[in-house]
Structures are given as structure tokens and as C-alpha cells.
C-alpha positions in Angstrom: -30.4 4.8 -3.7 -31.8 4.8 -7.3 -32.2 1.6 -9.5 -30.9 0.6 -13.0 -31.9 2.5 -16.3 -33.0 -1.1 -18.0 -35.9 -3.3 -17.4 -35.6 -7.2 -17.2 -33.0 -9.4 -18.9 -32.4 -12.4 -19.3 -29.3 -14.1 -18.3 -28.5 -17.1 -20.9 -25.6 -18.8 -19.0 -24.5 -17.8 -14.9 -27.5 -18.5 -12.7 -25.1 -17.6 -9.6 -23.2 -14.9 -8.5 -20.8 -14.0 -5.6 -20.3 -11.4 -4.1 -17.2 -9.8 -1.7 -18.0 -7.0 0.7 -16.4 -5.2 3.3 -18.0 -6.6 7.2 -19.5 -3.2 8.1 -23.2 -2.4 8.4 -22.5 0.2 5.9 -20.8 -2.0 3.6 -23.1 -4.4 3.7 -26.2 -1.9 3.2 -24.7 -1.0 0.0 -23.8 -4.8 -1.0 -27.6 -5.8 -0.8 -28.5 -2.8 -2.5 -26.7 -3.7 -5.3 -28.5 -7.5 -5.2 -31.5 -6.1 -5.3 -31.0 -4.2 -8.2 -29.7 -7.2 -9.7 -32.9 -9.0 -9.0 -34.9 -6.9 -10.9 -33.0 -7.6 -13.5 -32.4 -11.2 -13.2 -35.1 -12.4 -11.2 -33.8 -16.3 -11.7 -30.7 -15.7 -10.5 -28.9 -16.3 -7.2 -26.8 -14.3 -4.7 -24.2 -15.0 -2.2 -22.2 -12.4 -0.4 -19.0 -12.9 1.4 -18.1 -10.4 3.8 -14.3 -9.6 4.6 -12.5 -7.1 6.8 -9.5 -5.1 5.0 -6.5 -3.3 5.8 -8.5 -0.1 6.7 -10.8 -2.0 8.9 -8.5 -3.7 11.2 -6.5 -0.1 12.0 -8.7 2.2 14.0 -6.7 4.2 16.0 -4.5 5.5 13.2 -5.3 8.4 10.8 -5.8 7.3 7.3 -3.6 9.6 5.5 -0.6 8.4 8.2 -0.6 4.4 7.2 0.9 4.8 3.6 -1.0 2.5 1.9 -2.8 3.2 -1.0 -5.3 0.2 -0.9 -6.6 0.1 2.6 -10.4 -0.8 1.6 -9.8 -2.7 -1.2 -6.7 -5.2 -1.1 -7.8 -7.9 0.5 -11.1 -8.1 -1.4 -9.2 -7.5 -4.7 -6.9 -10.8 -3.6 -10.4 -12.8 -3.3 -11.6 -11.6 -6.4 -8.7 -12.4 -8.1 -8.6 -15.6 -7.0 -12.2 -16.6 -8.6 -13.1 -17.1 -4.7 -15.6 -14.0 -5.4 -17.1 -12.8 -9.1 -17.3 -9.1 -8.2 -16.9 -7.0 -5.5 -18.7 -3.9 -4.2 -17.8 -0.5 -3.0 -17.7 2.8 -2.2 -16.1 4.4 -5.6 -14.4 7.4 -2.9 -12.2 4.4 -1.1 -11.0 3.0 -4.5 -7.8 3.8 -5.6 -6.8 6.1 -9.2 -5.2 2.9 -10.4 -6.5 -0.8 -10.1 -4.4 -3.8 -10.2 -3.8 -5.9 -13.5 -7.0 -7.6 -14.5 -9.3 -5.5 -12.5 -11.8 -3.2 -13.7 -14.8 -1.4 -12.5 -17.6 -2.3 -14.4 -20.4 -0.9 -13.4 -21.1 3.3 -11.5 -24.3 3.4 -9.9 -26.2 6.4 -9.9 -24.5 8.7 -7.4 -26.5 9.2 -4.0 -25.7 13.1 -2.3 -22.2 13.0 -2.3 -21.4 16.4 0.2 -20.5 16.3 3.3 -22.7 16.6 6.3 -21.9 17.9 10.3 -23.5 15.5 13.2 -23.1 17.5 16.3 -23.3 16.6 19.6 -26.9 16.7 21.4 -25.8 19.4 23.6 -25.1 21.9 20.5 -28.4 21.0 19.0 -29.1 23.9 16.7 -25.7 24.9 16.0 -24.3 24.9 12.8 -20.1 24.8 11.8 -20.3 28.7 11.5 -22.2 29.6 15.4 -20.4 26.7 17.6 -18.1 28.4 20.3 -14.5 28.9 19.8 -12.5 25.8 20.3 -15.0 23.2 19.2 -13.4 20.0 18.4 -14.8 18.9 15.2 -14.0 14.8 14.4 -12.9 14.1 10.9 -9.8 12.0 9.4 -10.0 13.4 6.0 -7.2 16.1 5.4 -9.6 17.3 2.4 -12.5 18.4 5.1 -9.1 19.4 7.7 -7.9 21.6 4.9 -10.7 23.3 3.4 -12.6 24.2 6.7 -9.8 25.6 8.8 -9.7 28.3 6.1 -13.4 28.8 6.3 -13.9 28.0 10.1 -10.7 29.2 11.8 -12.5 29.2 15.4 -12.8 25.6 15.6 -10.1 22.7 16.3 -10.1 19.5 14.4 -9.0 16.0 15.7 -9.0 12.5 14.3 -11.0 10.0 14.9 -11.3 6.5 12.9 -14.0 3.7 13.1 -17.1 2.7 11.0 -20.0 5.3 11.4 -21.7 3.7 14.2 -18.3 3.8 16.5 -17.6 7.3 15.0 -21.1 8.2 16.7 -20.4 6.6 19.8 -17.5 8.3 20.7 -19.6 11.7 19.6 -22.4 11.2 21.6 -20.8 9.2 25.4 -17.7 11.7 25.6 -17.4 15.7 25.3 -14.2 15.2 23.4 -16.0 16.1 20.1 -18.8 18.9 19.5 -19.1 17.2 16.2 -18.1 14.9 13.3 -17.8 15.3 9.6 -19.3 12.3 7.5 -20.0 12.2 4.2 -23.9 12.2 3.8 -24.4 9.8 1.7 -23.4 7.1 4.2 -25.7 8.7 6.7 -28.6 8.5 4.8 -27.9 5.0 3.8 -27.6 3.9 7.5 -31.1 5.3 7.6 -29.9 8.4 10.2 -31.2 11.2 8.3 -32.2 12.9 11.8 -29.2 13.2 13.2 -28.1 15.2 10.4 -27.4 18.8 11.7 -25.8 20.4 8.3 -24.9 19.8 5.2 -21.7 21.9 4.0 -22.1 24.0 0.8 -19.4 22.6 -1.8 -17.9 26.7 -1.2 -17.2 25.8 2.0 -15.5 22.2 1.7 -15.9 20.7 -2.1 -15.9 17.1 -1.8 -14.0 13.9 -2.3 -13.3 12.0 -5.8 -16.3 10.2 -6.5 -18.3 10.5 -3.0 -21.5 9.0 -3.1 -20.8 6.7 -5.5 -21.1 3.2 -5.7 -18.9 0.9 -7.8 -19.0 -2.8 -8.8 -15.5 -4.3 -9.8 -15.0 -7.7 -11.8 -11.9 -9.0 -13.6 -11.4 -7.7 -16.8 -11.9 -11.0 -18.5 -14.9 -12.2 -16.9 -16.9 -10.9 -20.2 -20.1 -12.5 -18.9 -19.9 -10.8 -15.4 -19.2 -7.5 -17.0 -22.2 -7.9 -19.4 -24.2 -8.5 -16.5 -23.8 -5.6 -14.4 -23.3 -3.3 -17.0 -27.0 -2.6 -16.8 -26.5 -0.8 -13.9 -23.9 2.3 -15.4 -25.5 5.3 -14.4 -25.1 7.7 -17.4 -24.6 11.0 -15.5 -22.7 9.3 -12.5 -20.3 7.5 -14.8 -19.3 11.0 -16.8 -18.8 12.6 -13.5 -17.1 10.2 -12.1 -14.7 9.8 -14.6 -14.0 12.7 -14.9 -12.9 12.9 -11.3 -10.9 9.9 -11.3 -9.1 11.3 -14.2 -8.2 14.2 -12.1 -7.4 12.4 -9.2 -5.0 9.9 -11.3 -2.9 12.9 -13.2 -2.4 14.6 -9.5 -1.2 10.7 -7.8 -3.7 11.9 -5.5 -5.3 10.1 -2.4 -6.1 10.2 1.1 -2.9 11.6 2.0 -3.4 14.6 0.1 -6.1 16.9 0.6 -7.8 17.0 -3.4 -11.0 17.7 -3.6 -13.7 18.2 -6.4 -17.6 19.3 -7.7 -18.9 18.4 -11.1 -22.3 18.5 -13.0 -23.7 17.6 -16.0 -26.5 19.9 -17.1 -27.7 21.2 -20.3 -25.4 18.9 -22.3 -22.4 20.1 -20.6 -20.1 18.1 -18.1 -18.4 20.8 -16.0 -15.4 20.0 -13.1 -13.8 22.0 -10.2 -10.7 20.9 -8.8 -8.7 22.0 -5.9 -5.2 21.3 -4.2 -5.1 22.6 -0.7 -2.3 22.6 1.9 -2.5 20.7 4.9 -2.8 23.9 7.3 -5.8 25.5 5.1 -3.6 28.3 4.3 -2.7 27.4 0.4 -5.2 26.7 -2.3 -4.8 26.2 -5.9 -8.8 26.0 -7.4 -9.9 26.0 -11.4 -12.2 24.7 -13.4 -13.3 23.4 -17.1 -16.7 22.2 -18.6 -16.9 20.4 -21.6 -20.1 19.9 -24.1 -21.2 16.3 -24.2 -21.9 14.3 -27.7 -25.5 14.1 -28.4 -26.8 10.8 -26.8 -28.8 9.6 -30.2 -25.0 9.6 -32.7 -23.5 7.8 -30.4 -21.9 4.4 -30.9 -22.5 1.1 -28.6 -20.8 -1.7 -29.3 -22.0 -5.1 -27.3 -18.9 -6.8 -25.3 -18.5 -9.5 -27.5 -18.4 -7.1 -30.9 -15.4 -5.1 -29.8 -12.2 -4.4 -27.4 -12.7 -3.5 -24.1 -11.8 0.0 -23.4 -11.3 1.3 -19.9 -11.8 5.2 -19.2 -10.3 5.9 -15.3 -10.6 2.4 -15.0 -14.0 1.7 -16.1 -15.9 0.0 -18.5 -19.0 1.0 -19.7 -19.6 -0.7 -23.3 -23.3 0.3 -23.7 -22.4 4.1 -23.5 -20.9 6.6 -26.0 -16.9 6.1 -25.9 -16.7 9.7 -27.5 -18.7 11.0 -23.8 -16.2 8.9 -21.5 -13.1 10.2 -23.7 -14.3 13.7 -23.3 -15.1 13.2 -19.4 -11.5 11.3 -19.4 -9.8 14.2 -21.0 -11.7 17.0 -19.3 -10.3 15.8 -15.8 -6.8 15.4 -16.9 -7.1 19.2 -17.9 -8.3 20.6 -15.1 -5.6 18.8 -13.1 -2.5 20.3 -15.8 -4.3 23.1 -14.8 -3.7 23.2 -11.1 0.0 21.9 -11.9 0.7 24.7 -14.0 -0.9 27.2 -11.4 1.8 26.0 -8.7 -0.7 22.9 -7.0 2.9 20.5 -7.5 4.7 21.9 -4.1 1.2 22.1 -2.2 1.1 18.3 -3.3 4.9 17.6 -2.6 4.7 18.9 0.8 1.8 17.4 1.9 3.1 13.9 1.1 6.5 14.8 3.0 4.8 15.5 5.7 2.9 11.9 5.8 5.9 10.3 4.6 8.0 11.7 7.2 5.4 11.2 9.7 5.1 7.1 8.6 8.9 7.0 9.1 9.0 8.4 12.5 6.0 6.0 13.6 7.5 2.7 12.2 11.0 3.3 13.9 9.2 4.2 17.4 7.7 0.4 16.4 11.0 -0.9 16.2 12.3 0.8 19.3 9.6 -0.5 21.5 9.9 -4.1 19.6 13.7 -3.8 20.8 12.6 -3.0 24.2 9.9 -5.8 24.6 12.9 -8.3 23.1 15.0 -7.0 26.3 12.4 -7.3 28.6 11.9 -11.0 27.5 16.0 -11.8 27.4 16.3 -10.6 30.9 13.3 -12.7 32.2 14.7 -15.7 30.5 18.1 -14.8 32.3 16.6 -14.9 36.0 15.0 -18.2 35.6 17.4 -20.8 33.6 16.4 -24.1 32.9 12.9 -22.7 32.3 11.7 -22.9 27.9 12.6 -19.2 26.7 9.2 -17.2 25.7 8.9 -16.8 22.1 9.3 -13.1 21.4 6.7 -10.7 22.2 5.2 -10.0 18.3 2.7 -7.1 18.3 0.4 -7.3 15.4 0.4 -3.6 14.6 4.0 -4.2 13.6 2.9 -5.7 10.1 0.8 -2.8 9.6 3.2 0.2 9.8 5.6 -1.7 8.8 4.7 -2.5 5.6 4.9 -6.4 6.1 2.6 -8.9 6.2 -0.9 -9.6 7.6 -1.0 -11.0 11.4 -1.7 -14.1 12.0 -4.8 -15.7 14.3 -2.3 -16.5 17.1 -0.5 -13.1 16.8 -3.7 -11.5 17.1 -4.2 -13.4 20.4 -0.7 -12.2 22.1 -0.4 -10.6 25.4 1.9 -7.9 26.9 4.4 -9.6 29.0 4.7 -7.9 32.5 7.8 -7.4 34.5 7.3 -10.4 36.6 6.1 -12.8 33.6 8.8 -15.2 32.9 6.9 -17.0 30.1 4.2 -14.5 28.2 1.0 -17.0 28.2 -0.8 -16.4 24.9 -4.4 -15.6 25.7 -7.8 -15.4 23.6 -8.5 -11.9 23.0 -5.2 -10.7 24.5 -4.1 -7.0 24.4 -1.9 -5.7 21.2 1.2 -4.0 23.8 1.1 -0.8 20.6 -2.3 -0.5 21.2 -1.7 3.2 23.5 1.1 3.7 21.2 -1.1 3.6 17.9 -4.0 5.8 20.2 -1.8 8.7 20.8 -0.6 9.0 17.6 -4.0 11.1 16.8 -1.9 14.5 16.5 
């Protein structure tokens, strides 16, 4: 992971700053890296991180693209950061969402690590690449983007689901023969320091990537001006066209995780160029076009300090020190490229791909409710054969919040166990059993 474009400043007033990050190994990687970029720059200063789990975390056992919820890396950092508990937060720029709630803004894109994606095969199929495994293969991925794109291009192989951070995604390759292989982005890989299990990386003709992959951004609130003058020394200038570029796509097609978008840009020779595709969920629709735009020259354009003049956001990001002309252009071209697909028939691929998901969250939460309703029977007619006895409080599982759509489970929730048939008061027990769990595992279809 590169390092800032600036040498040393000095920061006048905030000699402390605090940082929220996801828990995982990964997360964390990138968190420090961030720090010690920051240290180089402010060697005086000092550093606390405080690491939280999110939404997308706690479900593992549920395809991303089937939870219907737009934030599922990001929320519950964003609710510490806007409550001053943290002053910025750190992530991957591919989990972040086309639109950021009010008073949040991403101030600073690092330069962008590899952002294709990369095949990890089993050890048994060492040699193999996507193209020569044998019929059948099970290949682990939960991104309909990859799903989509590499039916078309690999119609011998099977794909299946699979969730967890990258070390349980590994685990489950390597003790079972469910999967011959997994799809991760590279970037992460390399991070973790796993370059050698890297069997392939897939050519952007095979599977073009996700928004912003590779990338990693720091958000702040909008009016923290001193924060956001701080880490703007880390904007990466070719990261931070591309990338807005790409959100600007992303945001003009309300795409996401539930639909499969995907994208490859450059800048080179003065030029910012974007490819953007729409493909439907079975690989066998594809709209694909592309734009390129030239770039102002770097020497006429205008920088105005943070204090000198309005803050203007381009796909949600501020980047005062570089040329506003540059970020409207990369804004703009995005936008176009999107119309583009719209007006090439991309709208029903889109449309049906979030019926689908839609359809498929409704049928999950009422199969929640039916088996809540069940669990509340089970409970009334064990507090009918013993009277006189205190009547269990109902049977709440935690996944119910989830797919739902209500609220966060609490500590003691978390701690429930599944009532048996011959339970007449369900004991609550320290790491007890969520009774969805085998529910929320087969729903991996």
C-alpha cells in the first residue's frame, strides 16, 4: 500500500485523533496503515483506534445481496462517528454506499492497491486455473457481480455462497471439498500478506470489477474542517478521478450489492476513461459501454485551502487541494456512461435483478415469522402442562432483527437458547444457540 503525495506538516491545533474500524484482521490492517501514513506526516500526533463489528459482520450465513440493507459495513461506525465518539473512520471505498448520510463525507481516497479479482483454489487443484478445473467445480463467491460475469465466461463451473471474513472464507476452502475455489478480491489478499496462495488473477474481460475495489477511504463529518484538512494529504490524484468516476456511475444506476454492476477505468495520457456494465443475475444479459474524457492540465488548475472556500463534494468526496474542474469532469463522465447503459436497455436487467432480491427478502422474513409463531406455541403449551410454574418469556431469536428490518439484538438476546420439547422454562445460557441459525445456513441457494 503506497503512502501520501506530501512530506511533513505540521498540525497547529489536534494533537489526537480517533479512529473507528471494523474488528477484522483485514480491517484493522488497513486502519493501521492509514496511522502510519498519518505519522509521517504528523509525527507529534497521537492515535487511537476503536474497533466495532457492523451489520455485515454479525450475519455470516446469509448472502449479502439477500439482507436488503444498503449499509451493512458502515452503519454502525457512521452512528459512532456521528456521535463525536470517533473523528474518522476507515474503509474499504467498495463496501461504502453511493450515498452517505447527512453530515458525512469522505475525505480522503488513498492510492488504489490492485483492485481485480483473484481465484484461491483448493490444494488439491494446484495448477488449475478458472478455465481447466473439471466440470462442476464449486467456485465460493457472494458477489452477484463475479456470479454474473463468470457463468457467461465459465459455463462448466457451479457457483455457491459463502460469507465470513477472509480467513473463515479460507477455512472452509481448504478443511471441506465443498469448494474447488473462492473468488476474493486481490487486494485484500495481498494485504493479509497471502500473496502465495494466489492461483489467478481474472482479466477485467473475463469479470470487470467492483466500484472502487482496492480502494481505501477515510470518512469525517462534513464540518470537522480541521479533521478534513488533516487527512486531505492523503487524496490520491489518480485514485480519487477514478474513483469518482465510478461512484458516479454507481449512484445514477441506485446500484449496490444486490445488483450485479461492475466497472474498469484508467487514467493515462491525460485521459480518464470508464467501462461500465449491467449484467443479469443468470450471466445471460449484458449491457457494456464505455466513455473517456481528457483531464485539465494539472498546472491551470485552481486549489482553494478549506478555510478560503465552500466545500464541494464530488460522489461524496472532498478533495479541496485538487482541481474541481478534474473531479467535475470524472463526476460527469460516470453519470454518462451510466445514461448510457439506461438508454441501451440496462433499466429491466436492473429492475429484475432487484425483484428477485426483494422477493427473495420477503419470502425469508415471513418464514421468520412463521417459525417465531411456532416457537411462541411451543412455549404456550409448555406453560399449559405445568401451572403454577412462572411462564418462560418468549423464545426471541436474534436473527429476527436482522431480516426483519428492526432493531439491533441485545447482549441477553444474543445469549438465548432453543427451548426443547421437554423444557418448561427456556434457561438463558452464555453463548447459547440462535434456534434460526440452520434456518439462515440453508438459505445459501
Amino acid at each position: 500500500m503506497a503512502g501520501p503525495k506530501n512530506g511533513v506538516h505540521v498540525c497547529q491545533r489536534k494533537r489526537r485523533l480517533v479512529i473507528g474500524s471494523r474488528k477484522s484482521q483485514l480491517a484493522l490492517i488497513q486502519t493501521n496503515h492509514v496511522i502510519d501514513l498519518l505519522k509521517k506526516l504528523y509525527p507529534n500526533m497521537e492515535f487511537e483506534v476503536v474497533p466495532m463489528s457492523t451489520m455485515g459482520d454479525n450475519i455470516l450465513d446469509t448472502p449479502l445481496s439477500k439482507i436488503g440493507e444498503k449499509s451493512l459495513f458502515t452503519k454502525e461506525l457512521e452512528v459512532a462517528l456521528q456521535q463525536k465518539k470517533v473523528d474518522i473512520l476507515v474503509h474499504s471505498l467498495k463496501d461504502m454506499p453511493s450515498t452517505l448520510p447527512p453530515g458525512m463525507v469522505l475525505g480522503a481516497i488513498l492510492e488504489r492497491d490492485s483492485p481485480y479479482d483473484a481465484v484461491v483454489l483448493h490444494p488439491k487443484f494446484k495448477g488449475y486455473t478458472l478455465k481447466t478445473l473439471p466440470e462442476g467445480s464449486v467456485i465460493g463467491t457472494s458477489a452477484l457481480r463475479r456470479i454474473s460475469q463468470l457463468k457467461k465466461n465459465f459455463p462448466h463451473l457451479k457457483f455457491m455462497d459463502i460469507r465470513g471474513n477472509l480467513n473463515t472464507r479460507l477455512r472452509k476452502l481448504d478443511e471441506a471439498d465443498t469448494y474447488a475455489g473462492l473468488v476474493l478480491a486481490e487486494a485484500g489478499l495481498k494485504r493479509m500478506k497471502w500473496d502465495d496462495r494466489l492461483s489467478q488473477v481474472i482479466d477485467p474481460e473475463q469479470c470487470m470489477y467492483a466500484v472502487s475495489q482496492g480502494a481505501l477511504a477515510v470518512e469525517c463529518r462534513t464540518d470537522d474542517i480541521e479533521t478534513l484538512d488533516i487527512i486531505d494529504k492523503l487524496h490520491h490524484h489518480a485514485t480519487l478521478l477514478r474513483c469518482v468516476a465510478e461512484r458516479g456511475f454507481l449512484k445514477k444506476l441506485e446500484g449496490g450489492c444486490s445488483v450485479p454492476v461492475a466497472v474498469y477505468s484508467k487514467v493515462e495520457d491525460g485521459k480518464l476513461s470508464l467501462r461500465g456494465g449491467v449484467f443479469s443475475i443468470d450471466g445471460k444479459e449484458s449491457v457494456v459501454d464505455s466513455l473517456e474524457v481528457q483531464l485539465p492540465s494539472e498546472d491551470v488548475a485552481y486549489k482553494k485551502s478549506f478555510h478560503s472556500a465552500k466545500l464541494v463534494q464530488f460522489s461524496n468526496i472532498i478533495a479541496q487541494h485538487e482541481s474541481h474542474d478534474a473531479l467535475q469532469k470524472a463526476e460527469e463522465l460516470g453519470i454518462a456512461v451510466a445514461q448510457r447503459l439506461i438508454d441501451a436497455g440496462a433499466k429491466p436487467i436492473l429492475d429484475t435483478a432487484r425483484k428477485h432480491n426483494e422477493d427473495e427478502i420477503a419470502k425469508k422474513k415471513a418464514q421468520v415469522r412463521k417459525m417465531e409463531a411456532d416457537m411462541k406455541a411451543k412455549e404456550d403449551k409448555s406453560a399449559d402442562i405445568v401451572r403454577g410454574k412462572k411462564r418462560a418469556s418468549p423464545a426471541v431469536c436474534p436473527l429476527r432483527h436482522i431480516l426483519l428490518g428492526t432493531k439491533k439484538p441485545s447482549e441477553e438476546e444474543l445469549s438465548m437458547e432453543e427451548p426443547q420439547d421437554d423444557d418448561i422454562a427456556p434457561k438463558r445460557v452464555k453463548g447459547g444457540g440462535c434456534p434460526l441459525k440452520h434456518f439462515a445456513s440453508g438459505f445459501m441457494s
